[in-house]
C-alpha positions in Angstrom: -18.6 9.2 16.6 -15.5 7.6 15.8 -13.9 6.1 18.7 -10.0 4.4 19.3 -11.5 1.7 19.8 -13.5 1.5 16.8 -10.9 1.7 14.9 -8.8 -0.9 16.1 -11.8 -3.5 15.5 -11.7 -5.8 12.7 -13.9 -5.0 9.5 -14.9 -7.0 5.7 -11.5 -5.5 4.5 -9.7 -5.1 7.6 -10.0 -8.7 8.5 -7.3 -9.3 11.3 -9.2 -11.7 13.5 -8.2 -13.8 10.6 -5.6 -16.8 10.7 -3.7 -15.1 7.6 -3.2 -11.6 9.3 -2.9 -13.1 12.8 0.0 -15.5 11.8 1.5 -12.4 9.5 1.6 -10.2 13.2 3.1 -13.5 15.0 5.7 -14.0 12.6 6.6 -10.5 12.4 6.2 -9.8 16.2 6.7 -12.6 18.2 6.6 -10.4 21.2 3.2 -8.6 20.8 4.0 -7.0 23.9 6.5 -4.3 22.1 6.0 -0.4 22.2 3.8 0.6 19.9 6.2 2.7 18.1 8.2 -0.4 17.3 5.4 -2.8 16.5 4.1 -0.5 14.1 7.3 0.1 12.6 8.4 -3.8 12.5 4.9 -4.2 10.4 6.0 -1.2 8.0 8.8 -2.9 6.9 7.4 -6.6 7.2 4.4 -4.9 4.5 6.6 -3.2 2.5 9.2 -6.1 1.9 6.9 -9.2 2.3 4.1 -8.6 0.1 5.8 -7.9 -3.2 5.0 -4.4 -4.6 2.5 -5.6 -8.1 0.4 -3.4 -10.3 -0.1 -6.0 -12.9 -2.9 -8.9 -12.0 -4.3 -7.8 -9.4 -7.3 -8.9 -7.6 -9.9 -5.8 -6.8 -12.8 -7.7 -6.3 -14.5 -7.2 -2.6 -13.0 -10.9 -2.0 -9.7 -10.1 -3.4 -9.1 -7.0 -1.4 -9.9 -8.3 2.7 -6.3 -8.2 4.1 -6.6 -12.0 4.5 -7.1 -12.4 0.6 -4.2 -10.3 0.1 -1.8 -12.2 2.3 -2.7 -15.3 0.7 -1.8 -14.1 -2.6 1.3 -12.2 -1.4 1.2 -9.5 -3.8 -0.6 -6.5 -4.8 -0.2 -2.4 -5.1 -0.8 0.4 -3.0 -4.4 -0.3 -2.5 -3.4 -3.9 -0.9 -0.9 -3.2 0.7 -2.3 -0.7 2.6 -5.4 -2.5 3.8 -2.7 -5.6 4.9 -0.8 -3.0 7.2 -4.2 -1.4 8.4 -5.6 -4.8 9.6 -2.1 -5.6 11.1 -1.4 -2.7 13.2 -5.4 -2.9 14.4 -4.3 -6.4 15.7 -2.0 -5.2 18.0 -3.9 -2.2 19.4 -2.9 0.7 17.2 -5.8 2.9 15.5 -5.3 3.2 11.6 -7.3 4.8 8.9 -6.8 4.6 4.6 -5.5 7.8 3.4 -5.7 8.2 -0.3 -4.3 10.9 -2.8 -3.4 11.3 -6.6 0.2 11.6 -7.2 2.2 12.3 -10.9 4.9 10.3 -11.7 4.4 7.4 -10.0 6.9 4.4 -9.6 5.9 3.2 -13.4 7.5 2.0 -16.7 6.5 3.2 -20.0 4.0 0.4 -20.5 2.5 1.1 -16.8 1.9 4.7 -17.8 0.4 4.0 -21.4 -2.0 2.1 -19.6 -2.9 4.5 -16.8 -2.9 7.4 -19.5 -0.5 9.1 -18.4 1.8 9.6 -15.1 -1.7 11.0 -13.1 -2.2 8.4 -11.0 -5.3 8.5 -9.0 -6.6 6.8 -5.5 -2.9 6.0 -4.5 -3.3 4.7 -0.9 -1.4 5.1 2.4 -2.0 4.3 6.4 -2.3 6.4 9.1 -2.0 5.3 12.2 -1.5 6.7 15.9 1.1 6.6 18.1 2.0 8.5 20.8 -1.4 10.1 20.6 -0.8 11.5 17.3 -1.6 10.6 13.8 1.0 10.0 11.4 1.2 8.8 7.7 2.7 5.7 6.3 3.2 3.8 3.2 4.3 0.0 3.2 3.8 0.0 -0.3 6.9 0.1 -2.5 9.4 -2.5 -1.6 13.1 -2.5 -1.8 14.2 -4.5 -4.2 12.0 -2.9 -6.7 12.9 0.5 -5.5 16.7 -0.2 -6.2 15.5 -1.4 -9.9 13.9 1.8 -10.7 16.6 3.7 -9.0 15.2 5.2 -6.2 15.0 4.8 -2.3 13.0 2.8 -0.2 10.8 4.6 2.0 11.7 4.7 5.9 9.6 5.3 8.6 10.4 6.1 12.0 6.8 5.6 13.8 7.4 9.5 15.2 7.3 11.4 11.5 4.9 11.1 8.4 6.6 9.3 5.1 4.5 9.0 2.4 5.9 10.0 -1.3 9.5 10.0 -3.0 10.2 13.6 -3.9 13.0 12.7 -5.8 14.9 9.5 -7.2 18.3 8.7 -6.7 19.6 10.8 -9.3 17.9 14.0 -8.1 15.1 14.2 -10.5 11.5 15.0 -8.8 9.9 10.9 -8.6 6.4 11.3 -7.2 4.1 14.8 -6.4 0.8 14.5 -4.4 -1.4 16.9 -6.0 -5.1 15.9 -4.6 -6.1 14.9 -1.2 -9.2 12.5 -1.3 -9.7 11.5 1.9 -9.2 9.6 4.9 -11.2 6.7 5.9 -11.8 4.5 9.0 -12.7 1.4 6.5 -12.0 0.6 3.1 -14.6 2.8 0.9 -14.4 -0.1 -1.6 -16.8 1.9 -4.3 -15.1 5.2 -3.9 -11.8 3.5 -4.5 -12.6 1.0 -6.7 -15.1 2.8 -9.0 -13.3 5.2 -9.3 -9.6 3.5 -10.1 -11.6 1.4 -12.8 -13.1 5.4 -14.5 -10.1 7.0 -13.9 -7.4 4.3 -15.7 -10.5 2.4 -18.1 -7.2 0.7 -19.5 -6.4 -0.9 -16.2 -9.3 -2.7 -14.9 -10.2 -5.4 -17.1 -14.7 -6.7 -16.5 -13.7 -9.1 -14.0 -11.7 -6.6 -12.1 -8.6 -7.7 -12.7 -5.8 -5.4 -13.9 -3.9 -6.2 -16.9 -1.0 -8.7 -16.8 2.7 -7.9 -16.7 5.4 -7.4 -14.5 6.7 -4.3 -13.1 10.2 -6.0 -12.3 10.2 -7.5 -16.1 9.5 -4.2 -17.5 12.3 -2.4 -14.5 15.1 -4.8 -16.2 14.0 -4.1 -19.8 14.2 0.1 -19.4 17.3 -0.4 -16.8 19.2 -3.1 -18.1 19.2 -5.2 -15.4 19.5 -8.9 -16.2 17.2 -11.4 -15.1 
């Protein structure tokens, strides 16, 4: 039986007994004595806009994808990202799962979704956590400055009200649609997630399970005329 407790404990993946995610909480909370509400909010935001939101070269190796790993590196996608605010908010005393879904039309450029094959993408990852003695739904994952290049809005959460997809981009248009539920989990189901990424998007994972290089940001400037 799954217990608060156990999931506040620290796990392979989940590994914030470590000096990377511990020193990540203490420079995002200095007071670890805050409501819970506000820590885990405070780590939302320190997730989202601290790790930079990558696709391209990313590490999905078991070693790769601990929290401390992933801190280190200071980059990653939804996958990462996730497991990085998991671990956190379990070092301060707040219970969190992995939630992952598929969504169409994910934050992507043309190149992105020739590789994936196709705007199905599958395994995208969020947190829940609870607070107040409810569970609610979170997702660190896309951060702002990359949000404004692709023209839409950052996600906000409040700690009191799940936020978890962009239904629409700045301009109106529909951005991102769950359309599968696959689970929620109180570790990182590293076969489930990663098998089935690397069968799902062949094009993606490369033997040594690393994805294929590039930049999101590059590729944001070239299709929105930002300059670099």
């Amino acid at each position: 039986m799954t217990t608060a407790s156990t999931l506040t404990t620290p796990t392979h993946f989940l590994d914030h007994q470590s000096p990377e995610v511990q020193d990540f909480v203490d420079r995002t909370l200095p007071d670890r004595d805050l409501p819970p509400v506000e820590a885990a909010v405070r780590l939302h935001d320190a997730v989202r806009d601290g790790i930079r939101y990558e696709v391209y070269g990313a590490d999905l190796s078991r070693e790769g994808l601990r929290a401390s790993a992933i801190l280190r590196r200071g980059q990653g996608f939804c996958v990462h990202k996730s497991i990085v605010y998991a671990a956190a908010v379990r070092a301060v005393g707040i219970p969190s799962r992995l939630v992952y879904g598929d969504v169409r039309n994910h934050l992507a450029s043309q190149r992105l979704l020739d590789i994936m094959g196709g705007s199905l993408f599958t395994f995208h990852a969020l947190v829940s956590v609870r607070l107040d003695g409810s569970w609610i739904r979170a997702t660190p994952v896309f951060n702002t400055l990359l949000c404004r290049l692709y023209g839409i809005k950052p996600l906000e959460f409040d700690g009191r009200s799940d936020s978890y997809y962009h239904p629409f981009d700045t301009q109106g248009r529909r951005h991102m649609e769950f359309v599968r539920w696959r689970g929620e989990y109180d570790d990182f189901p590293y076969d489930t997630v990663v098998d089935g990424i690397t069968a799902n998007h062949p094009r993606l994972v490369g033997p040594d399970l690393i994805t294929a290089r590039g930049s999101l940001t590059d590729e944001a400037g070239l299709e929105h005329g930002e300059k670099k």
